[in-house]
C-alpha beads as a LAMMPS data file, in Angstrom:
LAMMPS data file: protein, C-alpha beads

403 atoms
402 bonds

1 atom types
1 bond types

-500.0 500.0 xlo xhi
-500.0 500.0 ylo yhi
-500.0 500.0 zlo zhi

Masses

1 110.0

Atoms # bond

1 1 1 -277.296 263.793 139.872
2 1 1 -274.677 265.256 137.308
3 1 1 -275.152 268.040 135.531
4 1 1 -273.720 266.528 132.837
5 1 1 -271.924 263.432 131.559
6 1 1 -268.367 263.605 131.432
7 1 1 -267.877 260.615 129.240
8 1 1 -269.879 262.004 126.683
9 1 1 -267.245 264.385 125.588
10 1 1 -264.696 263.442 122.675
11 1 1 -261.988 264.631 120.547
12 1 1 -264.314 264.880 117.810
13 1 1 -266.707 266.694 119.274
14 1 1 -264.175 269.372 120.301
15 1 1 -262.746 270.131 117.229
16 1 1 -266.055 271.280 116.460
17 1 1 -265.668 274.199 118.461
18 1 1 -264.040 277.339 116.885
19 1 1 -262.231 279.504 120.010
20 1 1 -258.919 279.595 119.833
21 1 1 -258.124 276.490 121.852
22 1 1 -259.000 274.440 119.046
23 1 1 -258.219 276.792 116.232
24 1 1 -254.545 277.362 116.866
25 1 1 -252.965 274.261 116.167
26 1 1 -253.211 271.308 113.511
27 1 1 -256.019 268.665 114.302
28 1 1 -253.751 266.147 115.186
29 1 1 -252.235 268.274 118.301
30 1 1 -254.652 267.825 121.874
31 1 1 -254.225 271.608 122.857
32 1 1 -254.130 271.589 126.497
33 1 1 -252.645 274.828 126.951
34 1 1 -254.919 278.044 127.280
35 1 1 -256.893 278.193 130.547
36 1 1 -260.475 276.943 128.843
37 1 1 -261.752 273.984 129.957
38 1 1 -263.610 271.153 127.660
39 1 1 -266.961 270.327 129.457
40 1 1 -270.252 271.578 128.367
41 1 1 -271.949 274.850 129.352
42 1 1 -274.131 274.751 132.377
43 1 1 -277.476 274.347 131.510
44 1 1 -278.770 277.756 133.695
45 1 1 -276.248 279.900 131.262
46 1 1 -277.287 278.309 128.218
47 1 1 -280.717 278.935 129.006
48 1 1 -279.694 282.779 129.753
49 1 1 -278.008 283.015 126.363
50 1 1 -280.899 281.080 124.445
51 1 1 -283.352 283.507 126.164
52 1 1 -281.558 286.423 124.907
53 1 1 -280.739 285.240 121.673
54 1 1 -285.052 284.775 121.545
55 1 1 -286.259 287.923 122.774
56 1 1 -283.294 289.489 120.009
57 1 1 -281.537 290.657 123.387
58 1 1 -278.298 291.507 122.204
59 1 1 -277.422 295.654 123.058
60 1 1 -275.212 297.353 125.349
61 1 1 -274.580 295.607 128.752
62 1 1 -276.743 296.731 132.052
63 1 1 -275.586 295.717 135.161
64 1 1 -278.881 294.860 136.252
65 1 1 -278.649 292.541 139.179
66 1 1 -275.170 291.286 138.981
67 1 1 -273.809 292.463 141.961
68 1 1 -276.288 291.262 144.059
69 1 1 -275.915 287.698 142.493
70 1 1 -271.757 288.072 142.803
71 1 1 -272.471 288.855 146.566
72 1 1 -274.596 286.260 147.250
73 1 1 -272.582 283.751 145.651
74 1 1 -270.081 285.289 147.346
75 1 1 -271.531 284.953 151.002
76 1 1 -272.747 281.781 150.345
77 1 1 -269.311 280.040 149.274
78 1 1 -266.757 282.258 151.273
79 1 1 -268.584 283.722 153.608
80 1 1 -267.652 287.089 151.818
81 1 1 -269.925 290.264 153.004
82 1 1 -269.839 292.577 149.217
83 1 1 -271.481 295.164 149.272
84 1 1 -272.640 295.638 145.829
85 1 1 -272.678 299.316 145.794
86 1 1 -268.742 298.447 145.714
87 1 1 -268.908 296.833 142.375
88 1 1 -267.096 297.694 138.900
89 1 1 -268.344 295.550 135.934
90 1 1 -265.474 295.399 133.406
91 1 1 -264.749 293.310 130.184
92 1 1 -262.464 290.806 132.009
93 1 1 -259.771 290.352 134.387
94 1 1 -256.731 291.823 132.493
95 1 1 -258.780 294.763 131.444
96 1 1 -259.408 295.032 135.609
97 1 1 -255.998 294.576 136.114
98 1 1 -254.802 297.430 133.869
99 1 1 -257.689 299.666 135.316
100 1 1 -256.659 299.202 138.729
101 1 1 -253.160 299.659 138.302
102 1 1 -254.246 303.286 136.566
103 1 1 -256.413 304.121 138.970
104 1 1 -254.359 303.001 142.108
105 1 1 -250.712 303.795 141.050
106 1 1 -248.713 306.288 138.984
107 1 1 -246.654 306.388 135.966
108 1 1 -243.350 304.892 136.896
109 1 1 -243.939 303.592 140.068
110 1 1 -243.039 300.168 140.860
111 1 1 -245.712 297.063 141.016
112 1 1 -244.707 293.801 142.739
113 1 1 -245.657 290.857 140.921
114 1 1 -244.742 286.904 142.380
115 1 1 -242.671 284.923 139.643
116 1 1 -243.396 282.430 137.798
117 1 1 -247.191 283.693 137.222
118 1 1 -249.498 284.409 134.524
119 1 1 -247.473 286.190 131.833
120 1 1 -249.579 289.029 130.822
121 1 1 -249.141 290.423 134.054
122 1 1 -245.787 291.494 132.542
123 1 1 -246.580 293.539 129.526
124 1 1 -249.815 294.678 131.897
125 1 1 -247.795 296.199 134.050
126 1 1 -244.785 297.256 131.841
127 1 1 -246.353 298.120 128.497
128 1 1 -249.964 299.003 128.965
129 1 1 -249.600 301.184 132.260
130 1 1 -246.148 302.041 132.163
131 1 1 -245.247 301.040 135.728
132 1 1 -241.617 299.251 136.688
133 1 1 -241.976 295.871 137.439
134 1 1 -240.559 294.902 140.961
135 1 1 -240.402 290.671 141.373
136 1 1 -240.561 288.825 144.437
137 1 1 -240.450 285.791 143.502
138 1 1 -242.044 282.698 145.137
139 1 1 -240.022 280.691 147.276
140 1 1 -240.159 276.404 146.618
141 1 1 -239.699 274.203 149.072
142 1 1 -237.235 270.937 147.840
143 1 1 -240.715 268.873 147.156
144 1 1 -242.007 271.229 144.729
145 1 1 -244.287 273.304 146.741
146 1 1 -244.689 276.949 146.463
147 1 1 -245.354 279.830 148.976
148 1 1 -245.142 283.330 149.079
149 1 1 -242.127 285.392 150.188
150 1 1 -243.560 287.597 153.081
151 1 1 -239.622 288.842 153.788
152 1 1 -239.404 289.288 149.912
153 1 1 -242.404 291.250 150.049
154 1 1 -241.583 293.280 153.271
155 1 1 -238.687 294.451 151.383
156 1 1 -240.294 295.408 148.232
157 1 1 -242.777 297.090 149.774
158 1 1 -240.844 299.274 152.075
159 1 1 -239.414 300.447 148.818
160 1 1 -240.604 304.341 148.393
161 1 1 -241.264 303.680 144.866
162 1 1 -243.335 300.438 145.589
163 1 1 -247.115 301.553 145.111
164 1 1 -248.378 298.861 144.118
165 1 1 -248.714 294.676 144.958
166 1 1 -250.089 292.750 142.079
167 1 1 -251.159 289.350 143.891
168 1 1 -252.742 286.169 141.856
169 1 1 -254.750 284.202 144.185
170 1 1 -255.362 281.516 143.726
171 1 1 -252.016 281.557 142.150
172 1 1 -251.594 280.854 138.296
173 1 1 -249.531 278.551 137.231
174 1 1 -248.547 276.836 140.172
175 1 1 -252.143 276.478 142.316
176 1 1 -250.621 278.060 145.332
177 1 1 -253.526 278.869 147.919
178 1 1 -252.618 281.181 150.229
179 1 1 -253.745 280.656 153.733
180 1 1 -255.277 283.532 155.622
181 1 1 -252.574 284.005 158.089
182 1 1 -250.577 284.467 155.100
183 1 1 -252.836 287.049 153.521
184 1 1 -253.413 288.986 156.415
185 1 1 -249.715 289.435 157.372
186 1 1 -249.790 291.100 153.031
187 1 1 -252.305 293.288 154.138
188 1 1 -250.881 294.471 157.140
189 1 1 -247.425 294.848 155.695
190 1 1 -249.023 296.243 152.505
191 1 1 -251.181 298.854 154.830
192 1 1 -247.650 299.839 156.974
193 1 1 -245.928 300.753 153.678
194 1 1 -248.949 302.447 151.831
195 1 1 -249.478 299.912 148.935
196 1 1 -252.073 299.200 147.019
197 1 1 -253.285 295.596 146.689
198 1 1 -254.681 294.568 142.928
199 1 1 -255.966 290.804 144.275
200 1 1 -256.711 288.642 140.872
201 1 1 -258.918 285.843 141.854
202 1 1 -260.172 284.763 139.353
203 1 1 -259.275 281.144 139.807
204 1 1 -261.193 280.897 143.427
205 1 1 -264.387 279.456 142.841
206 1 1 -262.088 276.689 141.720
207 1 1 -260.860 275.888 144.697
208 1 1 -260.523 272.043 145.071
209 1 1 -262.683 270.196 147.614
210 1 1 -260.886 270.618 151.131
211 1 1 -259.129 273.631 149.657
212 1 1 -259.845 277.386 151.390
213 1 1 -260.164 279.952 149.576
214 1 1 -259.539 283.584 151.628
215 1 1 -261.007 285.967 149.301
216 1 1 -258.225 288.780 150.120
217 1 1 -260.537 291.402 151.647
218 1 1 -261.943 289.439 153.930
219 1 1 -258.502 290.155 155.561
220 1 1 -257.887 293.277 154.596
221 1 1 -258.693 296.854 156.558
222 1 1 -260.507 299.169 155.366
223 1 1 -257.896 301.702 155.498
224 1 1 -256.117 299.395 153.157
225 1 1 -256.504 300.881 149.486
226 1 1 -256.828 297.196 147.571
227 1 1 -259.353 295.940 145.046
228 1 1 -260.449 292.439 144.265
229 1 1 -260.733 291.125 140.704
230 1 1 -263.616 288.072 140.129
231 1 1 -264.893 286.751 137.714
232 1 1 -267.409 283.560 136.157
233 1 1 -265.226 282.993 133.517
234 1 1 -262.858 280.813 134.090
235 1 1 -264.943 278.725 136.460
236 1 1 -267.528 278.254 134.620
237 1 1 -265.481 277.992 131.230
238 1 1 -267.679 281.272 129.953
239 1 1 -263.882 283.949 129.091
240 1 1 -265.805 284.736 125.826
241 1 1 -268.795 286.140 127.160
242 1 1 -266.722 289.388 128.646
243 1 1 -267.072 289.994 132.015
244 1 1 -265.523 290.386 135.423
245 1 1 -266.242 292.381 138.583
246 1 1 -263.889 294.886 140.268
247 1 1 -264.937 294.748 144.325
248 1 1 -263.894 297.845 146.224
249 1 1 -262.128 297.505 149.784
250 1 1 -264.286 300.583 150.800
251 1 1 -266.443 303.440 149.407
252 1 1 -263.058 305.473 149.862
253 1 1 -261.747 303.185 147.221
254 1 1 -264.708 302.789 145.504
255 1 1 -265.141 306.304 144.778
256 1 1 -261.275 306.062 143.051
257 1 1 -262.255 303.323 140.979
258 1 1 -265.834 305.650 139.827
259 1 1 -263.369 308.468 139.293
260 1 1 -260.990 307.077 137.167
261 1 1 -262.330 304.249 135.148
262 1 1 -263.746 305.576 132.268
263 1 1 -267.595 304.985 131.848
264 1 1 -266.471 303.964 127.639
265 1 1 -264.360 300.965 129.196
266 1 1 -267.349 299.558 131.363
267 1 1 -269.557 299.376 127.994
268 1 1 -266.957 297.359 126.549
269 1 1 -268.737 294.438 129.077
270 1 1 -270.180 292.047 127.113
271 1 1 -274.151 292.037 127.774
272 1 1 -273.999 288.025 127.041
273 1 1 -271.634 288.335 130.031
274 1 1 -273.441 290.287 132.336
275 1 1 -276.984 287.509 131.398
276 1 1 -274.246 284.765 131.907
277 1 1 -272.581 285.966 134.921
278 1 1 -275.503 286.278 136.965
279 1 1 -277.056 282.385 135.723
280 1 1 -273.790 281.420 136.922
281 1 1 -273.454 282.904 140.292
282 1 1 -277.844 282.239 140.939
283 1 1 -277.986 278.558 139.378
284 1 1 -274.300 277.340 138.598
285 1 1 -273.790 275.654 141.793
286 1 1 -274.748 272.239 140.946
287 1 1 -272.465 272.100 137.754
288 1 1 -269.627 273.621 139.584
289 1 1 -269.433 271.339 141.978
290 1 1 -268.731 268.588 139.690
291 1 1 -266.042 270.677 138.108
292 1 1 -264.461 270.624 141.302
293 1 1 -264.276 267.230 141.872
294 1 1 -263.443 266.725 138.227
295 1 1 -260.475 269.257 138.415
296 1 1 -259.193 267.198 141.759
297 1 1 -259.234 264.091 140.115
298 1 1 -257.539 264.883 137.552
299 1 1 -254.887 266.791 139.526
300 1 1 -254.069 263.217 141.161
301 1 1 -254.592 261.721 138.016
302 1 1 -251.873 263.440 136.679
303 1 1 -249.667 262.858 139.747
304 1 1 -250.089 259.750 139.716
305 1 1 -249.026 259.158 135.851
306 1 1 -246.134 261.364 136.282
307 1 1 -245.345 259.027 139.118
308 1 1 -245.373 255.720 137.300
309 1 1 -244.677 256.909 134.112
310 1 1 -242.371 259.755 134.324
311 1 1 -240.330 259.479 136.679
312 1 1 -238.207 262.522 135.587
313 1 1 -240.481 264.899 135.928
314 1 1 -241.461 266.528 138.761
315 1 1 -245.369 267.599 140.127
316 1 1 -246.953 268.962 142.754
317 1 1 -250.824 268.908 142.775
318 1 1 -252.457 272.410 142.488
319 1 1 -254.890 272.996 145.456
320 1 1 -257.016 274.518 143.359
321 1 1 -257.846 275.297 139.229
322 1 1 -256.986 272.637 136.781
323 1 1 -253.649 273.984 135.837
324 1 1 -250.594 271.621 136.180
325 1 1 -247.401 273.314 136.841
326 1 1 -244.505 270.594 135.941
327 1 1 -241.167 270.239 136.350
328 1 1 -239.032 268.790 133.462
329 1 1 -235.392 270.066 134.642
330 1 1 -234.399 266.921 135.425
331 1 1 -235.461 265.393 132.134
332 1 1 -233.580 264.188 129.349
333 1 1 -234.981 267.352 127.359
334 1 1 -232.844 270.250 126.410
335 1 1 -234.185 274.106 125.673
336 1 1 -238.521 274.494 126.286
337 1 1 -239.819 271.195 127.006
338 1 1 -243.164 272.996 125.719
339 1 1 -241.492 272.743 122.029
340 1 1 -240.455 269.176 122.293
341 1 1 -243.954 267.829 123.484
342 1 1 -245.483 269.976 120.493
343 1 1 -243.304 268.327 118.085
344 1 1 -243.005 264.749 119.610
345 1 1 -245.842 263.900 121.599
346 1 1 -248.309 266.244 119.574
347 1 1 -249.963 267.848 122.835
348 1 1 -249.707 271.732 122.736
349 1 1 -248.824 272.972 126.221
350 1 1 -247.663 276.718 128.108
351 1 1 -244.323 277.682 127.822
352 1 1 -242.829 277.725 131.477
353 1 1 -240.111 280.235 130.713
354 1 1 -243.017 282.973 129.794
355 1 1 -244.050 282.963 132.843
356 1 1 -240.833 284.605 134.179
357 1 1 -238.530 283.286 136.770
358 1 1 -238.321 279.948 137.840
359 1 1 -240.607 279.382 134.791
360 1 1 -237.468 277.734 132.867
361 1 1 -237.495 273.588 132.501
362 1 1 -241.239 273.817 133.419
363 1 1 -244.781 273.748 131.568
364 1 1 -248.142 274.777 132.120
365 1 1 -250.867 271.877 131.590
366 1 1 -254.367 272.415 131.033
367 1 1 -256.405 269.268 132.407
368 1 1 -259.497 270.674 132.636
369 1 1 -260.860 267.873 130.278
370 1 1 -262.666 264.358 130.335
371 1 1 -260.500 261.272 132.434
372 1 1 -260.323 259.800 128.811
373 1 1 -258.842 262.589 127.293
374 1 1 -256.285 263.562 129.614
375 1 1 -255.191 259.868 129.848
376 1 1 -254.732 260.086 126.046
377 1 1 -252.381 263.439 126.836
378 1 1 -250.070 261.460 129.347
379 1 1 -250.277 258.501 127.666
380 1 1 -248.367 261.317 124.654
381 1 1 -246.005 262.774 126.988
382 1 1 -244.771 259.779 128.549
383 1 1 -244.574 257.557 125.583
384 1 1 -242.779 261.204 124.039
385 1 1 -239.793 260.635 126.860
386 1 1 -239.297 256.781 126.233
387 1 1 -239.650 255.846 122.055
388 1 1 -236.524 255.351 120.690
389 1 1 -235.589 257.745 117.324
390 1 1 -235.784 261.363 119.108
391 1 1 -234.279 263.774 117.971
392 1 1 -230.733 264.054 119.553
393 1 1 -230.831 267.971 119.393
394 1 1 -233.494 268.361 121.837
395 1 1 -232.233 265.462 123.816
396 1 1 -229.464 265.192 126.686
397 1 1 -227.274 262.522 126.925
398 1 1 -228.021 259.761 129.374
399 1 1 -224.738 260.765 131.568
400 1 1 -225.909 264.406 131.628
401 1 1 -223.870 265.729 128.925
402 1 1 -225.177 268.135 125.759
403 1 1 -224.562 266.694 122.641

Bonds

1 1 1 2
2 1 2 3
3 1 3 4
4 1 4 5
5 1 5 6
6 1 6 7
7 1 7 8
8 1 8 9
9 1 9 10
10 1 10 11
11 1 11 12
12 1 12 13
13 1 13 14
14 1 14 15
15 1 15 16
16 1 16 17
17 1 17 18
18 1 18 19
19 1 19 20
20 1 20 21
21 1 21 22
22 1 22 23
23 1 23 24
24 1 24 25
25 1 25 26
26 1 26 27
27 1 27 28
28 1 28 29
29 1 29 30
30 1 30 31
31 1 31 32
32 1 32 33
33 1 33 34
34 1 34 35
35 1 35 36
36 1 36 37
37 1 37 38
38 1 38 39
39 1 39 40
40 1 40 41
41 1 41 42
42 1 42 43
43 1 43 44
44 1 44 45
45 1 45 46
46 1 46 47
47 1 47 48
48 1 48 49
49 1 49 50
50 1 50 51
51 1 51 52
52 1 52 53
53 1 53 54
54 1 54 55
55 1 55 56
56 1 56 57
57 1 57 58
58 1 58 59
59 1 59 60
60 1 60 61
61 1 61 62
62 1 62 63
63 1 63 64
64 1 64 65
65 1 65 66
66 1 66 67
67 1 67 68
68 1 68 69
69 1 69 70
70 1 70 71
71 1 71 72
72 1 72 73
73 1 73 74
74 1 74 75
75 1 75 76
76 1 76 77
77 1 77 78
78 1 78 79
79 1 79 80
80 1 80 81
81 1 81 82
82 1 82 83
83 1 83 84
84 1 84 85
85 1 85 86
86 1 86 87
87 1 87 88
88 1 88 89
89 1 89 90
90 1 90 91
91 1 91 92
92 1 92 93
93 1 93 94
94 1 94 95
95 1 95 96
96 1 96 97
97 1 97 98
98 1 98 99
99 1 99 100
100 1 100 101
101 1 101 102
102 1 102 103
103 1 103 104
104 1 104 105
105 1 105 106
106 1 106 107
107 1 107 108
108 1 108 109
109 1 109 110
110 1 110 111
111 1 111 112
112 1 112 113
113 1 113 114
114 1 114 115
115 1 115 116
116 1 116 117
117 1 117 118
118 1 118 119
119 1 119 120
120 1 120 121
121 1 121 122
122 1 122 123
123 1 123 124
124 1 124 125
125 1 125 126
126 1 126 127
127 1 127 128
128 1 128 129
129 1 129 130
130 1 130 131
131 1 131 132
132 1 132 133
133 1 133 134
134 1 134 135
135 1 135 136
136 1 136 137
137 1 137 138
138 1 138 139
139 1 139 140
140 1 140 141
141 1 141 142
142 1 142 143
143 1 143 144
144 1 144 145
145 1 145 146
146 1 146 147
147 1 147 148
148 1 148 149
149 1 149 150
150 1 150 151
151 1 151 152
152 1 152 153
153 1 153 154
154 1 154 155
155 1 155 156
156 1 156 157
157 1 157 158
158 1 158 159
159 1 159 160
160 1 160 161
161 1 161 162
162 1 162 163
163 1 163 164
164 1 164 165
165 1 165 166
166 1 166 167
167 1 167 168
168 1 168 169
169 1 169 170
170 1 170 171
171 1 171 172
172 1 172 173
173 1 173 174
174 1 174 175
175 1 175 176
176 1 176 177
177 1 177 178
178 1 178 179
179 1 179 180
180 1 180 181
181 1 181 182
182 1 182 183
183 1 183 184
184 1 184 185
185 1 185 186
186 1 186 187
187 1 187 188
188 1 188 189
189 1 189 190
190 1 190 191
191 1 191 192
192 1 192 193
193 1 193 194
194 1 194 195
195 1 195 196
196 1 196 197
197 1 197 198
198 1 198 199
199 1 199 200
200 1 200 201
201 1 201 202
202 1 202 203
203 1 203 204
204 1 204 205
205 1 205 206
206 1 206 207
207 1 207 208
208 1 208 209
209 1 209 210
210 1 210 211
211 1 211 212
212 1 212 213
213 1 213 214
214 1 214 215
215 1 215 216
216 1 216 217
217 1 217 218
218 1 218 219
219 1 219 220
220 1 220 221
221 1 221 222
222 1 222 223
223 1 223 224
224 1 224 225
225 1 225 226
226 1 226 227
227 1 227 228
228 1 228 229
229 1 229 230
230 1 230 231
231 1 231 232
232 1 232 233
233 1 233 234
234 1 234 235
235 1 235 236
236 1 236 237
237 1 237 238
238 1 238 239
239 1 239 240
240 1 240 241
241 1 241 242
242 1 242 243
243 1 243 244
244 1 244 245
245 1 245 246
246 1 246 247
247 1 247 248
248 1 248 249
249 1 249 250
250 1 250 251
251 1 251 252
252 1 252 253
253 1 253 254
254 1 254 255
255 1 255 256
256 1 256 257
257 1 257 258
258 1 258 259
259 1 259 260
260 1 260 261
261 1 261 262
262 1 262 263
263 1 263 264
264 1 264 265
265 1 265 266
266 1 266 267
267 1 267 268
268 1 268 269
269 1 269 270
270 1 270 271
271 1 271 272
272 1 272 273
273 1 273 274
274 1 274 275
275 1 275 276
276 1 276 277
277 1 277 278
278 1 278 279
279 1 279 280
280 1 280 281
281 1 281 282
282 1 282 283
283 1 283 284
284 1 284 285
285 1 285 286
286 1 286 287
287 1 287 288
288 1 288 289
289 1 289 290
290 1 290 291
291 1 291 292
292 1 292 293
293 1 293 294
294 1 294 295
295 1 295 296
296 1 296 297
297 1 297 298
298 1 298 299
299 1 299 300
300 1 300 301
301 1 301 302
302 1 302 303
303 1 303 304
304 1 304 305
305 1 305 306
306 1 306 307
307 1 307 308
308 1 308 309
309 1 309 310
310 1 310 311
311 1 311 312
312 1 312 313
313 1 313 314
314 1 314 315
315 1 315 316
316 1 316 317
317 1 317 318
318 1 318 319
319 1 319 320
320 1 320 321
321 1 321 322
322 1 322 323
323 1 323 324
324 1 324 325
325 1 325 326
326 1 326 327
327 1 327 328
328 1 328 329
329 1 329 330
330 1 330 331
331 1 331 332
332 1 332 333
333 1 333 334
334 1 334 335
335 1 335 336
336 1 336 337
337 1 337 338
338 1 338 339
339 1 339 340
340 1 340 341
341 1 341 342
342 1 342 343
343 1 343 344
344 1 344 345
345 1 345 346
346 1 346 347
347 1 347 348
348 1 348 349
349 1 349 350
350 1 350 351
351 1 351 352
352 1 352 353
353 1 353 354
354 1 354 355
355 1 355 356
356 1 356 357
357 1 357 358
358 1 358 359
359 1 359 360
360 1 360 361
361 1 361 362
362 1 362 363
363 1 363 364
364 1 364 365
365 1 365 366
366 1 366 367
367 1 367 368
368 1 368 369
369 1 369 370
370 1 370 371
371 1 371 372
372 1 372 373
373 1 373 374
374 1 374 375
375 1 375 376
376 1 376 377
377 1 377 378
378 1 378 379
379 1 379 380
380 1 380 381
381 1 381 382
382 1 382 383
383 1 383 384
384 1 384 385
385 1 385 386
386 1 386 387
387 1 387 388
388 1 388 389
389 1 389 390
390 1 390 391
391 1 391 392
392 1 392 393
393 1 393 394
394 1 394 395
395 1 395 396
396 1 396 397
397 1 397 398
398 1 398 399
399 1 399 400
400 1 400 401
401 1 401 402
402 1 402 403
């Protein structure tokens, strides 16, 4: 049975919601850009937000029995031991991120980070904590698919100022899954060389069916000082609410993370997000999975439109999330492609080039929607790349030439 009916959502019903998805641009632009998907709250977290809203349940946030519901979602789906005396509840991810890197490195030491990836991880790093920024990019393969650079990161990390390993998992933008032989050869090199491991993975639950997800300290030793960063949020569409969990390697790390992270930053945890966190992790199964097999439709979906349709473009399925990671160098399209399938095809994408190197030609699409509507989004781009009047400054000319 589903937990809800996909077909049900619309355009029109959308636009009645007020986040910034569908608040930032005009009404006549599908915004497919930030990671928020369309479908309908599971029915255990509405129920935890109704009951709150009743009983006038609306203070400061308790952590009540989150952790225990994070570990046994965790154990049930990864086969994850937490212990959940190990557990930090912060506002979200990025506030995680920037807590970690303050508790774990210091000023002006160097954090590796994997280009292209999730762009605030830049001004994170840079601007917030005021740490250098040390790339290793991700190495593609001549089909499109991505992996990470273990010499790259050997390198970096034998660096003396190299503290610190930033590592997005599963990877945003491009889906990348790492495998575990892959994430245990990071910890070991990351243990040899003394750096700290920050592991976002946020985007695991999504993990498409057939995908595995290593949750990173499943691998790691405990002499390894590394942190993982979860959260309900984007996998079950809830950022809003405010929460994410910050899961010690060991009560050695633990104890850094009590030490440092100030007690003022916890309480800025939303309570709704704490109530929705733990309805998610308890009861959210059922709707998840459907998510899933949602997202991996609509990853082939996409593929396969791209295939027919676009034959310019390149696209490699994500193995997990519902984030599309596409290649328009080879296109007709000169400068962001992002800008041209604003203006043409009225479909508001990511920007590849803000999400650092190798970022440039590409885009980010969001198809964490209904089959209808993301048909209704290719059906734009395509018929953007193939209707005659465009405008010749954002076009190339058939032989290759700018004009």
């Amino acid at each position: 049975m589903s937990a809800f009916d996909v077909d049900a959502i619309t355009l029109e019903a959308l636009r009645q919601r007020t986040s910034a998805k569908w608040r930032v641009y005009e009404p006549d632009v599908i915004p497919a850009w930030v990671a928020e998907m369309d479908f309908p709250l599971a029915e255990p977290i509405s129920a935890a937000l109704h009951g709150a809203i009743d009983r006038s349940d609306v203070g400061y946030r308790w952590i009540g029995e989150l952790p225990d519901s994070l570990a046994g979602f965790a154990g049930a789906t990864w086969g994850w031991d937490i212990n959940p005396d190990h557990v930090v509840v912060l506002p979200d991810v990025l506030t995680s991120v920037a807590q970690a890197i303050w508790a774990l490195t210091a000023p002006g030491e160097g954090v590796v980070v994997n280009t292209p990836v999730y762009p605030p991880f830049f001004s994170t790093v840079r601007d917030i904590c005021g740490r250098a920024l040390v790339d290793v990019p991700l190495l593609r393969d001549p089909e499109g698919t991505y992996e990470l650079d273990l010499e790259g990161l050997a390198e970096a990390f034998a660096r003396p100022e190299v503290t610190g390993y930033l590592l997005c998992s599963p990877h945003n933008p491009t889906g990348l899954t790492p495998s575990a032989e892959t994430l245990t050869s990071i910890a070991e090199l990351a243990l040899l060389h003394g750096v700290a491991v920050i592991a976002d993975e946020i985007h695991a639950p999504l993990a498409h069916p057939g995908t595995i997800h290593t949750p990173f300290l499943t691998v790691s030793s405990d002499d390894l000082t590394a942190v993982s960063l979860i959260s309900a949020s984007k996998a079950w569409n809830i950022a809003g609410a405010k929460c994410a969990q910050v899961v010690a390697a060991s009560q050695r790390v633990m104890d850094i993370m009590a030490e440092r992270v100030p007690l003022e930053v916890t309480y800025a945890t939303g309570h709704f997000g704490v109530l929705a966190s733990i309805a998610a992790y308890r009861e959210g199964g059922p709707w998840l999975e459907q998510v899933r097999a949602l997202i991996a439709a609509n990853a082939l979906a996409v593929h396969e439109h791209v295939a027919a349709a676009m034959p310019a473009i390149r696209y490699v399925p994500p193995a997990s999330s519902y984030l599309g990671w596409m290649d328009f160098s080879d296109s007709a399209i000169i400068g962001d492609p992002a800008e041209f399938l604003l203006e043409r095809a009225r479909v508001a994408v990511s920007s590849g080039p803000t999400f650092g190197t190798g970022g440039e030609g590409f885009v980010r699409l969001n198809f964490g929607t209904s089959p209808a509507i993301l048909a209704d989004i290719l059906d734009r781009m395509s018929r953007a790349l193939t209707e005659p009047g465009i405008d010749a400054s954002l076009m190339r000319h058939p032989e290759g030439k700018l004009r």
